[in-house]
N, C-alpha and C positions, 0 to 999 in steps of 0.2 A: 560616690555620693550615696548616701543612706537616709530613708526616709525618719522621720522622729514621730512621728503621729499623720493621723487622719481625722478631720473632723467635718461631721457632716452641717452646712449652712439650711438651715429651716428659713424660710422666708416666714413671719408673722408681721399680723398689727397686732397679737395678743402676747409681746413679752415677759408683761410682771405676770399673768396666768398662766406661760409656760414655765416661768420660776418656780411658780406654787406648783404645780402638777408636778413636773419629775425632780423637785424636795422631795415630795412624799416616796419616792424610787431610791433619793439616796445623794442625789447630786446636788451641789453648791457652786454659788456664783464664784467664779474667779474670775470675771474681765464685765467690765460693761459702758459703753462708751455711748450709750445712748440709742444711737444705728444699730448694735450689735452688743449681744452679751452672751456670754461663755458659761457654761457648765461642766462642772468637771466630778468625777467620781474621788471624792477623797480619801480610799485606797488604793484606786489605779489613777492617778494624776493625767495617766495620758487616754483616759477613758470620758471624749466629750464631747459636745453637741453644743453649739451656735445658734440663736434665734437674730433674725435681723429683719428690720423693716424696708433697709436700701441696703447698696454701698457709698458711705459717703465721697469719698474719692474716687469712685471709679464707672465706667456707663451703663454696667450690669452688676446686678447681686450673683457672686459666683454661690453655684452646688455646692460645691465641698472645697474643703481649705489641706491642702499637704505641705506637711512641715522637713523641709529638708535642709543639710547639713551643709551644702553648699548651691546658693539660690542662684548662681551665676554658671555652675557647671549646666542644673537644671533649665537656665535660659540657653544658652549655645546649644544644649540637646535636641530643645524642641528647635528652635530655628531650626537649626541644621537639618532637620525631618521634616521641617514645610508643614509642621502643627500650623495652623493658625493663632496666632496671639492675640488675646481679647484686649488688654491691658498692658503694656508696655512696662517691664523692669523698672523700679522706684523705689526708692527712700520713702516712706510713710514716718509721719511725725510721731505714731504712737509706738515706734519702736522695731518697725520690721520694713524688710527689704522683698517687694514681692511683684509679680505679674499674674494675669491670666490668659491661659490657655485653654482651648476648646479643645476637647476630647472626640472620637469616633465617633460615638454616640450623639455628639452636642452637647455636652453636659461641657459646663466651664468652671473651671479646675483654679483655684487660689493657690499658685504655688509662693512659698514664704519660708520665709530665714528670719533669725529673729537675730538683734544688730547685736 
């Protein structure tokens, strides 16, 4: 398993103001689902930051989002480690395959595959 990115989840009520502010840094909208919209560096594609007000589907807004290459080896890992799981493995309709897990620290951790 290898990870594909890291993207850190900002909690805001100020989304279209955090558009405007890190535009001026260089970053462009690639995702926006209303809940949650993406920012990406477009010359490092995988250089990005999340603004979100919830999570729609899920009973906490995770800290950060890890993109890995196989989202089902990264489920049996944490099981199998007695991580505790925030959110239970799922199909998501906007296109990924994802759970959350609670980290050491308590930080909850969006682990995701994209279908």
């Amino acid at each position: 398993m290898s990870v594909r990115r890291v993207v850190p989840n900002v909690r805001s009520e100020a989304v279209p103001e955090s558009r405007e502010f890190y535009g001026l840094l260089g970053f462009e909208e690639v995702m926006n689902h209303g809940w949650i919209m993406t920012l990406a560096s477009p010359s490092h594609p995988a250089a990005q930051v999340s603004f979100m007000t919830e999570d729609a589907t899920a009973p906490v807004a995770p800290d950060m989002s890890v993109e890995v290459d196989d989202v089902d080896a990264a489920y049996a890992a944490m099981r199998e480690s007695g991580a505790e799981i925030v959110h239970p493995l799922r199909d998501e309709e906007w296109g990924v395959r994802r759970f959350f897990v609670r980290d050491p620290s308590g930080q909850v951790v969006n682990v995701l595959g994209h279908r």
